[in-house]
C-alpha positions in Angstrom: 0.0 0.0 0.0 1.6 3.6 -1.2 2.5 5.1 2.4 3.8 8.8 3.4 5.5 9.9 6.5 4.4 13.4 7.4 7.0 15.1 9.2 5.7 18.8 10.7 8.6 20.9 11.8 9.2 23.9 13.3 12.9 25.0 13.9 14.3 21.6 13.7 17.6 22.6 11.2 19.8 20.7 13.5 17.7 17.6 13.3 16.1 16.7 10.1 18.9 16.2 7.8 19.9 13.1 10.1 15.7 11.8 10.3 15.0 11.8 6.4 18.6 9.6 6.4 17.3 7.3 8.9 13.8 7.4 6.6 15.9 6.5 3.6 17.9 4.1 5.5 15.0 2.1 7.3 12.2 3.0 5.5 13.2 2.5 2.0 9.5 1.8 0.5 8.0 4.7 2.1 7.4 8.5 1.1 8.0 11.3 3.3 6.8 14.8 3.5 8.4 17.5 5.7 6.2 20.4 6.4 8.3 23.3 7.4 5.3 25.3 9.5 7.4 29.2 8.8 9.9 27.7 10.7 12.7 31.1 11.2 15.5 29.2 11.6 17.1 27.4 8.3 15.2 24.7 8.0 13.7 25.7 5.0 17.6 26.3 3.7 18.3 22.7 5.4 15.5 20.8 3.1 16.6 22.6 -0.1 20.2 21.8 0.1 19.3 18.4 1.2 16.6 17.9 -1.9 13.8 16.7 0.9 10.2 16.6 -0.1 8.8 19.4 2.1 6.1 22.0 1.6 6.6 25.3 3.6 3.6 27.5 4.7 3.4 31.0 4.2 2.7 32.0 8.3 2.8 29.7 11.5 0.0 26.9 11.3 0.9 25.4 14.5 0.9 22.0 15.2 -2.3 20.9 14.0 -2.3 22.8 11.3 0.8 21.7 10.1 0.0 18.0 10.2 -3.5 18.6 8.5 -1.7 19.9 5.7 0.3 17.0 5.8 -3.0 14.7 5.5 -4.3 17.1 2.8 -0.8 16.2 1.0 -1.3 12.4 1.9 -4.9 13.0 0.3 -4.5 14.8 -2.8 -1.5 12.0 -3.8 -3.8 9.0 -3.2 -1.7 7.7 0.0 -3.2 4.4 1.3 -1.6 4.7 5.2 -0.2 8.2 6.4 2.5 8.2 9.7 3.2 11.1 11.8 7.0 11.4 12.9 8.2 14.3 15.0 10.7 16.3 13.2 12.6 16.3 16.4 14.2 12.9 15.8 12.5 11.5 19.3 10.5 8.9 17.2 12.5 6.1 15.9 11.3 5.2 12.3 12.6 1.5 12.8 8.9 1.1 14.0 7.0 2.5 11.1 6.9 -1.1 9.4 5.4 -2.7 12.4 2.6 0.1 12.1 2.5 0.1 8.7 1.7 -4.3 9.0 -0.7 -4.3 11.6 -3.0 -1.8 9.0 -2.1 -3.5 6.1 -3.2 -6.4 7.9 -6.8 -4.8 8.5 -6.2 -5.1 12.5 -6.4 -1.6 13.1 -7.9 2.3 11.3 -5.6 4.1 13.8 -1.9 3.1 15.0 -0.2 4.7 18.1 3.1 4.2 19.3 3.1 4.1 22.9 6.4 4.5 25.3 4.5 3.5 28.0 3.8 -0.4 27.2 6.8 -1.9 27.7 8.5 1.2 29.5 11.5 1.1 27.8 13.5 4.4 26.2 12.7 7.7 27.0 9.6 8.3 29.7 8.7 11.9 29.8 8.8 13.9 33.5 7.3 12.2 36.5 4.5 15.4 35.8 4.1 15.0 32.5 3.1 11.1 33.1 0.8 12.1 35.5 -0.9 14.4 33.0 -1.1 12.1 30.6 -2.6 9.5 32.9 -5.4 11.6 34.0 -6.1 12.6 29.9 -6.0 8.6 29.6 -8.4 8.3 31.7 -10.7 11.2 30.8 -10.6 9.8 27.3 -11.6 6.8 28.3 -14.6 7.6 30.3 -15.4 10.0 27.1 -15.1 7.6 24.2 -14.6 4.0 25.9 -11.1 3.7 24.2 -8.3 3.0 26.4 -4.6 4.8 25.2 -1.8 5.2 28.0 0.6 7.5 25.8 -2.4 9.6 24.6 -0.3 12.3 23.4 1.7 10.5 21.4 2.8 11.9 18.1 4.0 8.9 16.6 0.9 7.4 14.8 -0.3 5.8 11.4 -3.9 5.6 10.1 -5.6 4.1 6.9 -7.3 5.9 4.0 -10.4 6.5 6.0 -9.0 8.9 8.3 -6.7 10.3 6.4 -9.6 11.7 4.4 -10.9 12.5 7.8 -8.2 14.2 9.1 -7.4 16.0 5.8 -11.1 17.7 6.0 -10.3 18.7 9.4 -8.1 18.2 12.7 -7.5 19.9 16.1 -5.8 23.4 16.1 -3.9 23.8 19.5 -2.2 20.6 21.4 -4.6 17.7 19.0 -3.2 14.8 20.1 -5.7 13.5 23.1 -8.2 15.1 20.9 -7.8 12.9 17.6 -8.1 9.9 19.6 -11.1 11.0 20.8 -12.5 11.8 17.5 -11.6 8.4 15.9 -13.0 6.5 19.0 -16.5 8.0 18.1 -16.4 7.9 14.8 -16.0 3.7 15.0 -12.0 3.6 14.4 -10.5 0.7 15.5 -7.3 1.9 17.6 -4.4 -0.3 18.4 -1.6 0.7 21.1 1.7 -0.7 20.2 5.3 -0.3 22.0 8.3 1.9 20.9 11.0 2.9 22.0 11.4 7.1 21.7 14.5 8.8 22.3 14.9 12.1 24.4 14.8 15.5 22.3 18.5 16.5 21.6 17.8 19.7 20.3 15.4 22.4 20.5 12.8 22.6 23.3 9.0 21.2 23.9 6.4 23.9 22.6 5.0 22.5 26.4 6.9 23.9 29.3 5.7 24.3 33.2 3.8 27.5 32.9 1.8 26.0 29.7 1.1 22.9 31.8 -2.1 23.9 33.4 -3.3 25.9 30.3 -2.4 22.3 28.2 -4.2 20.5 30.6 -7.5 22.8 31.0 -8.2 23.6 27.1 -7.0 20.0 26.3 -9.6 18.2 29.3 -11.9 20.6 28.1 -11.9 20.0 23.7 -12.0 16.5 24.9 -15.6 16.8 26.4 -17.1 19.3 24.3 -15.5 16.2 21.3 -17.6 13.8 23.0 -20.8 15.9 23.6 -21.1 16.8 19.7 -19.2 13.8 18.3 -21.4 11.9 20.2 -24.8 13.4 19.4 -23.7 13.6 15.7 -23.1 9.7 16.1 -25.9 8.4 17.6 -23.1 7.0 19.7 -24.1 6.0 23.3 -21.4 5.2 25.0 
């Protein structure tokens, strides 16, 4: 099946030259797709003199917006499967096939590459796991699915929800929120372990005084998801 890794990036010059390598490397069947979100470093310099695949918007998307454009991308070139990878070079690509199978296979819509499974590799702050718990567990009174690394960044889907996604996706922190959204709309979602690395350059767009705000507008999408997702679906859970 033709699959694309969407790669959105903001400032990651110092990384991305040595992730599309490791693409090429261990990923040799598979697209990619950089999407440089007005980043004001060189990344934009980096891609060029590198020949990547990237598309660069005109202003600051933001997360979301940058990875819808990605799925609009994956879209528009008939792409059968479509996996998010960080541009920071925390997500090991060495995984991609085992997400790429377990679609192929029919087992699953949506694929998410969880650190928290078999523990191993980089954890995240003793905070941030605790906030991530508590979003686990508000998504899973919301939408009956049950993710432990709900904000995740390192997942695949089919066709279906790349259409989906390409239509329309979260703005601001999306993450808990797409889960969510393919929970109600019937996705099948499958949790599978990786190992992730820890960020060796740049920093998180998520520091200690954007905690609270994360955790509030994120808690707070996630319900008003549920209460019009859910009449919208019939769905009763």
């Amino acid at each position: 099946m033709k699959t694309l890794i969407i790669i959105p990036a903001y400032n990651e010059q110092n990384t991305l030259d040595s992730l599309i390598n490791d693409i090429k490397t261990k990923c040799p069947n598979v697209d990619y797709v950089v999407i440089n979100d007005c980043s004001s470093d060189d990344t934009k310099k980096v891609l060029s003199n590198i020949g990547a695949t990237y598309v660069s918007a005109p202003v600051n998307l933001g997360i979301g917006g940058a990875v819808q454009t990605g799925y609009m991308y994956a879209a528009k070139n008939g792409y059968d499967i479509a996996i998010q990878v960080d541009g920071d070079g925390q997500h090991d690509v060495t995984f991609v096939k085992d997400m790429v199978d377990i679609i192929n296979k029919g087992e699953a819509d949506v694929v998410i590459g969880s650190r928290f499974i078999e523990k191993e590799g980089f954890q995240s702050s003793g905070a941030r796991r605790m906030g991530i718990h508590f979003l686990s567990g508000l998504i899973h009174l919301m939408s009956g699915t049950k993710v432990k690394d709900v904000t995740s960044g390192f997942r695949a889907v089919n066709r279906r929800y790349i259409e989906v996604f390409a239509d329309s996706y979260p703005d601001d922190y999306p993450e808990p929120e797409v889960i969510v959204i393919s929970a109600l709309m019937g996705a099948r979602i499958k949790e599978i372990p990786v190992v992730m690395r820890e960020r060796t350059d740049g920093v998180s767009s998520i520091n200690m005084k954007k905690s609270v705000y994360y955790m509030i507008k994120v808690s707070i999408a996630i319900i008003l998801c549920r209460l019009s997702l859910g009449i919208r679906t019939g769905n009763k859970r």
